[in-house]
N, C-alpha and C positions, 0 to 999 in steps of 0.2 A: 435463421436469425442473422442481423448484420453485426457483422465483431471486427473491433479492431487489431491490426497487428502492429504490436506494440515495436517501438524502436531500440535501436543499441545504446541510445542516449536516455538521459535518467531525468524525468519529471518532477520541476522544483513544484511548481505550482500551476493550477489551471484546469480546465475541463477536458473532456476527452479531445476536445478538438486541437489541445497541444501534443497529441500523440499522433495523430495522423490528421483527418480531414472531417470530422464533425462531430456533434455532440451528441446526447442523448441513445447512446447503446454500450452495450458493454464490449469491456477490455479482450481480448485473449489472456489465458494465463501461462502461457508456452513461452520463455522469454529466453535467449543463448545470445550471446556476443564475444566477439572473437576479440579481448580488449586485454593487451598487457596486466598482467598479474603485479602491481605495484608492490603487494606485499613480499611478494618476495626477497625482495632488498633485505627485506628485516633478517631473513637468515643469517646474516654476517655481521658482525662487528660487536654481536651482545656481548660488553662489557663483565669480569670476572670480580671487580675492585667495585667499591662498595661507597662511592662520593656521599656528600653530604647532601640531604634529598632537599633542604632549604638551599643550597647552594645558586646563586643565578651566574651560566654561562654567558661568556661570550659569543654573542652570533659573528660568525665568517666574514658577515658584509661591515665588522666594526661594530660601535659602542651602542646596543638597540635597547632600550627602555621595554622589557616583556611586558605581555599583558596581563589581564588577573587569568589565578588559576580557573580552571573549571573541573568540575569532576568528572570522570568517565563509570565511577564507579554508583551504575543506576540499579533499581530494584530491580530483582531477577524476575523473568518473564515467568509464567508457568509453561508447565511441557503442553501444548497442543494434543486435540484427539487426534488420535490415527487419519487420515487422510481417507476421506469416505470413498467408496466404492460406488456403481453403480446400483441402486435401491430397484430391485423386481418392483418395489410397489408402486413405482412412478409409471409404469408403460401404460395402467387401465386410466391417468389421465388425460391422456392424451384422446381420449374418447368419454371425456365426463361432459355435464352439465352444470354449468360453473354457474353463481349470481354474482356479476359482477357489476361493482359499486359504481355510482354517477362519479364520473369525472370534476374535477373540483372546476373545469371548468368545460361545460359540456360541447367537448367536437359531434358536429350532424353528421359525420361522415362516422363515428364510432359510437353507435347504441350501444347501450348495457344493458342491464338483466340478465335474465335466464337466456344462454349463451350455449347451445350444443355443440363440442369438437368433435371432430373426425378425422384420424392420424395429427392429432394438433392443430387442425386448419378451421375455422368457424368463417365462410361466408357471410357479408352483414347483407342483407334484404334489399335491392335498390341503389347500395351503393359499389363503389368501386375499391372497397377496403376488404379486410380479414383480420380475423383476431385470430393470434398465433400463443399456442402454448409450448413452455420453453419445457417439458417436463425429467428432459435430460440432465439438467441442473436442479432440479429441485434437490430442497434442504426437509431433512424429516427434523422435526424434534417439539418437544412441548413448547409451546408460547401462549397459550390461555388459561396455562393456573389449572385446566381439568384435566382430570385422567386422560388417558389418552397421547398419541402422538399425530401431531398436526402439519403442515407441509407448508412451505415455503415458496412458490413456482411466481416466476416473470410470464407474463403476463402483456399482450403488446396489440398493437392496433397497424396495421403495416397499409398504407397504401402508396398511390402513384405521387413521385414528388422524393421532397423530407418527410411528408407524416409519419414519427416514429412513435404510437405512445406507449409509453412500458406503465404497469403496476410490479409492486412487489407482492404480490397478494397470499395474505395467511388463510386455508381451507385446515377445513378436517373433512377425510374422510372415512365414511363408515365400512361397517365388515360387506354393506351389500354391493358397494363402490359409492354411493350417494354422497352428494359435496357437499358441507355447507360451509359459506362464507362465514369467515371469523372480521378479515377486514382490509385494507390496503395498507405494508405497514411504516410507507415514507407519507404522510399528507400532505396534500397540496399546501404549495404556498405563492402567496401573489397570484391565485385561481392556475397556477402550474404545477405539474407532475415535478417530479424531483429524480432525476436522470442517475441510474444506479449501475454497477458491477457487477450481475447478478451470478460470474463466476468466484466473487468472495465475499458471500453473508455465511455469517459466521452465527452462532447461538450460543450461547453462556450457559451456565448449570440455573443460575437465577432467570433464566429467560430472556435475560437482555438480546435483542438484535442487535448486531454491528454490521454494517453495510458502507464501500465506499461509495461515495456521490460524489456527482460533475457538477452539479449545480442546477438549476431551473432548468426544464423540459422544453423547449422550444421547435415546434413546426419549420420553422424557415430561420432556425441559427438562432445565434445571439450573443451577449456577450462574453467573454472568456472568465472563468469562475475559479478561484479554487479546489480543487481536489480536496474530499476531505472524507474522515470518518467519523459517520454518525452514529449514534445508538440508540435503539427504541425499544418499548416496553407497552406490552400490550395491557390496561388498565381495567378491562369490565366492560369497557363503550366501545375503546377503539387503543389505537397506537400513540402514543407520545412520544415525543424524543427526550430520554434520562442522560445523552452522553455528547461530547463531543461540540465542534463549533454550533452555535445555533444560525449566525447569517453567514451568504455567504458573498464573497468577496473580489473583486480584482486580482489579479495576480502583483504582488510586490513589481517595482521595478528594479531595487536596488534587493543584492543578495544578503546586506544586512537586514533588511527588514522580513525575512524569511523566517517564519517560527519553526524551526525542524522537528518541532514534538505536536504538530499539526499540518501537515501537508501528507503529500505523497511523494516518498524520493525510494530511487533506485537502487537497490544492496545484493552485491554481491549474495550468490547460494552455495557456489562451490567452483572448485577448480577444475575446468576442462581438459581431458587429454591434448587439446594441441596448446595450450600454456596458455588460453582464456580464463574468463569467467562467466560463468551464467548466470544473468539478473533477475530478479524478482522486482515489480514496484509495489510498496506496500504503503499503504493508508495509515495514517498515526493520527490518534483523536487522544490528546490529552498524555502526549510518550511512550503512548501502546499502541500496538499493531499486529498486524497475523496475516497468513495470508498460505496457500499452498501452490507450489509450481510442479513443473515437469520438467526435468533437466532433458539434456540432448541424447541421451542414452535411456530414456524413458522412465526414471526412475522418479517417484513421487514422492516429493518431499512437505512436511508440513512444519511450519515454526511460526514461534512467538517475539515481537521484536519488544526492547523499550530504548526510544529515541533519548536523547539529552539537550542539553543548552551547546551553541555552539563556540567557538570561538577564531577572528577572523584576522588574514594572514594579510599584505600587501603586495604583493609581487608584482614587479614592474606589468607584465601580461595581462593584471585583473586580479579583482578580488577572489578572496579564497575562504570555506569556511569549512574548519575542522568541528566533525560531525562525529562524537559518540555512540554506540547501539551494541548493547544486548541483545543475546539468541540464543534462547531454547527450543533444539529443535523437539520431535515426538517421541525422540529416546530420551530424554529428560537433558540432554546434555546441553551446556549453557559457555558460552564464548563469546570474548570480544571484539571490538572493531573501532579503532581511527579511522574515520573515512575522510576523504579531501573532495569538496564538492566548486566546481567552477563556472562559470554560467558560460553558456556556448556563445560562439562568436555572431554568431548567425539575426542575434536580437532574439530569437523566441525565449520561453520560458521553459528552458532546460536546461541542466549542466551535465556537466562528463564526471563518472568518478574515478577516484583513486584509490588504493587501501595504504596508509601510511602504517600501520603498525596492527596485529592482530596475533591471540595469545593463540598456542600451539605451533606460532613461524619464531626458533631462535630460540628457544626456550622462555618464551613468554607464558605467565604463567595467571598475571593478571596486569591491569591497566588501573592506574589509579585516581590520575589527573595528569591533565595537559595547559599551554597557556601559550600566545602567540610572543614571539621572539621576530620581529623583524616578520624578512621571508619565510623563517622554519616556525618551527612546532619545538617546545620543552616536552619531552614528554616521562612521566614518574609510574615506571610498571615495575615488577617484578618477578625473578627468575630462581629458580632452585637452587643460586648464588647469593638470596637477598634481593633487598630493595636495590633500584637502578635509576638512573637519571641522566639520559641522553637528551641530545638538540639532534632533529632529524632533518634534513637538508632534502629539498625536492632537484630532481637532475636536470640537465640540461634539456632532456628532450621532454622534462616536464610529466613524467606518466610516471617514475619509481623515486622511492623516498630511502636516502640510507643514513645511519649517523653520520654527523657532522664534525665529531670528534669522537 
C-alpha cells in the first residue's frame, strides 16, 4: 500500500496532501522528531509562596490588558485498550472472496462483486487495475449488534496514474473462512469515497466507529480539506455517521479561526534520549481523540486525548495559540499539557509545537486555567505547595517557555 511519512511539523488542518504529496491514502503511524523539549524550562523557578490566584500580573513588556481565562481543566479521557497486536485471524484474508459494494460512483476500471484474493492481490478481468487487500491492519471487533466478531479491512482499487480507491469495509467471517459483507463503513458523498487513516480506526464498546478522514476521495487530486474525526454506526441497512464534523471544509487561513477540538494537531508522546520529543498527530472530533504510535525505541504506546478551547497570544513573529490537552495513556494514568501552537513560515497549513507547561515537570500537579497576557501565558496550576500563579515568558530563540517572574 502507499503510506505517507508523516513530517516533524504538526498538522493544523487539511488533507493528507498537507503532510507530504497527495491525498487519499493513509498516514504512517511511526512519528520521532528531534525538536527542543520546551517543557523543560518548567523545572525551575516553581514558586514556594502562595499569591493571590485572582491576582492579575504585570506582563514584562508593560501595562497588557489579559485575556479571558480559559480552562485547562477538561474531562478525563478514558484509559485506551492495550494496543493490539497482530490478529492470526487476519492472514486467511488475504485469500478470501470478498462482495464488494458498487462504488457510490462507479470507476470502469474497478468492478465490484464477488472479488477472489490471492496473497491480497485480486486482478480486475481486462483491465489495468488490482484490488488490494490491506489485511495487516485489520481491526476485529463487533459492529453489527450480532454475536459474533466482525473485521474492519481497507480495501483499495490501485492502478496506473493517481487511481487510489480505498473502502473501509465491515465483513464477517465464518468458522469455514467464508466472507460476508456487512457494508462500506464511510458512504460516499458528492458520488466520492471519503479518503481515511486506515492505521487509526478505533471501535467503542457501543460499536461506534471512529476513523480519521482527508476529505473527499479524488482520482487526479483536489482540493485541500480538513482533517477530521468521524464517527459511524452501523444501523441494520448500512453505516451512518453518529459523531464528529459532518461537512468538510477548507483549511482556515487565520490561526484564530482554528477549532482545536476538531482538527488534527501534533502532541507530544514522550521524551527522547537525545533531549527530543516524539510526535503523534491525532484526530479530535468533538475534544476527543485517540490514536496509537511507535516511539524510536520501538515501544507501543496507546492514549486517550481531550482537546480544549484555545487562547491566543500576539508576539511580534505571528500569532500564537495556547492549546489545552488531557492524556490517559493504557495504564490508566492521566496528565496535562500547555501546548503553544504557531503556524509555519513557509504558508502551508502547519505549525511547530511547543510545551509551555506540563504536570510531573517542576512539581506540577495539575493545570487549572490559563489566559493570554500580551506576549505570555497567566498560567493557575498547582503544586504540593498549593495553588500557584505564574506569567510564563517565551525565550528569545522562541522554542522554551520559563516564568516571567
Amino acid at each position: 500500500m502507499h503510506r505517507y511519512a508523516r513530517t516533524a511539523s504538526i498538522l493544523i488542518a487539511g488533507c493528507a496532501a498537507a503532510l507530504t504529496t497527495a491525498c487519499g491514502t493513509a498516514t504512517a503511524r511511526t512519528v520521532t522528531a528531534s525538536v527542543p523539549v520546551a517543557g523543560r524550562a518548567v523545572t525551575a523557578g516553581v514558586p514556594a509562596a502562595t499569591p493571590d490566584p485572582n491576582a492579575t500580573p504585570a506582563s514584562p513588556g508593560g501595562s497588557v490588558t489579559p485575556g479571558p481565562w480559559v480552562s485547562a481543566a477538561l474531562p478525563r479521557p478514558d484509559a485506551p485498550a492495550h494496543p493490539r497486536k497482530p490478529d492470526p485471524r487476519s492472514a486467511p484474508l488475504a485469500n478470501a472472496t470478498i462482495d464488494l459494494p458498487a462504488l457510490p460512483h462507479p470507476e470502469a476500471d474497478c468492478p465490484t462483486g464477488a472479488v477472489s484474493f490471492a496473497k491480497g492481490v485480486a486482478d480486475n478481468a481486462g483491465q489495468d487495475t488490482q484490488w488490494w487487500i490491506d489485511a495487516a491492519d485489520a481491526v476485529w471487533a463487533e459492529v453489527d449488534g450480532r454475536p459474533g466478531v466482525d473485521t474492519l479491512v481497507d480495501v483499495s482499487c490501485q492502478g496506473e496514474g493517481s487511481l487510489h480507491l480505498h473502502y473501509l469495509l465491515a465483513i464477517t467471517v465464518a468458522a469455514d473462512g467464508s466472507v460476508t459483507t456487512i457494508g462500506n463503513v464511510l458512504p460516499g458523498d458528492h458520488g466520492n469515497l471519503i479518503s481515511f487513516n486506515a492505521t487509526d480506526v478505533r471501535v467503542a464498546a457501543d460499536r461506534t466507529v471512529t476513523v480519521e478522514s482527508y476529505g473527499l476521495q479524488y482520482s487526479d487530486g483536489g482540493p485541500r480539506e480538513m482533517t477530521q474525526a468521524r464517527a459511524y454506526r452501523y444501523d441494520g441497512s448500512g453505516f451512518s455517521q453518529v459523531g464528529g464534523p459532518t461537512v468538510f471544509q477548507v483549511p482556515p487561513s487565520e490561526l484564530a479561526d482554528v477549532d482545536f477540538r476538531n482538527t488534527t494537531i501534533g502532541l507530544p508522546v514522550e521524551f527522547e534520549p537525545d533531549g527530543g520529543l516524539a510526535y503523534d498527530f491525532v484526530a479530535f472530533a468533538d475534544g476527543r481523540g485517540g490514536d496509537i504510535v511507535t516511539t524510536s525505541e520501538g515501544t507501543v504506546l496507546a492514549s486517550n486525548y481531550a482537546s480544549g478551547a484555545a487562547a491566543y497570544l500576539t508576539p511580534p513573529d505571528g500569532p500564537m495559540a495556547i492549546v489545552p490537552v488531557t492524556v490517559t495513556d493504557d495504564h490508566g494514568r492521566t496528565s496535562q499539557m500547555l501546548l503553544a501552537y504557531t503556524p509555519d513560515t513557509d504558508g502551508s497549513q502547519q505549525t511547530t509545537t511547543y510545551v509551555v507547561l506540563r504536570t510531573g515537570a517542576g512539581g506540577v500537579t495539575s493545570i487549572e486555567r490559563f489566559r493570554a497576557v500580551g506576549t505570555d501565558v497567566e498560567i493557575q496550576f498547582h503544586t504540593a505547595a498549593g495553588p500557584q500563579d505564574r506569567v510564563y515568558h517565551r525565550s528569545a530563540n522562541g522554542q522554551t517557555w520559563s516564568p516571567a517572574r
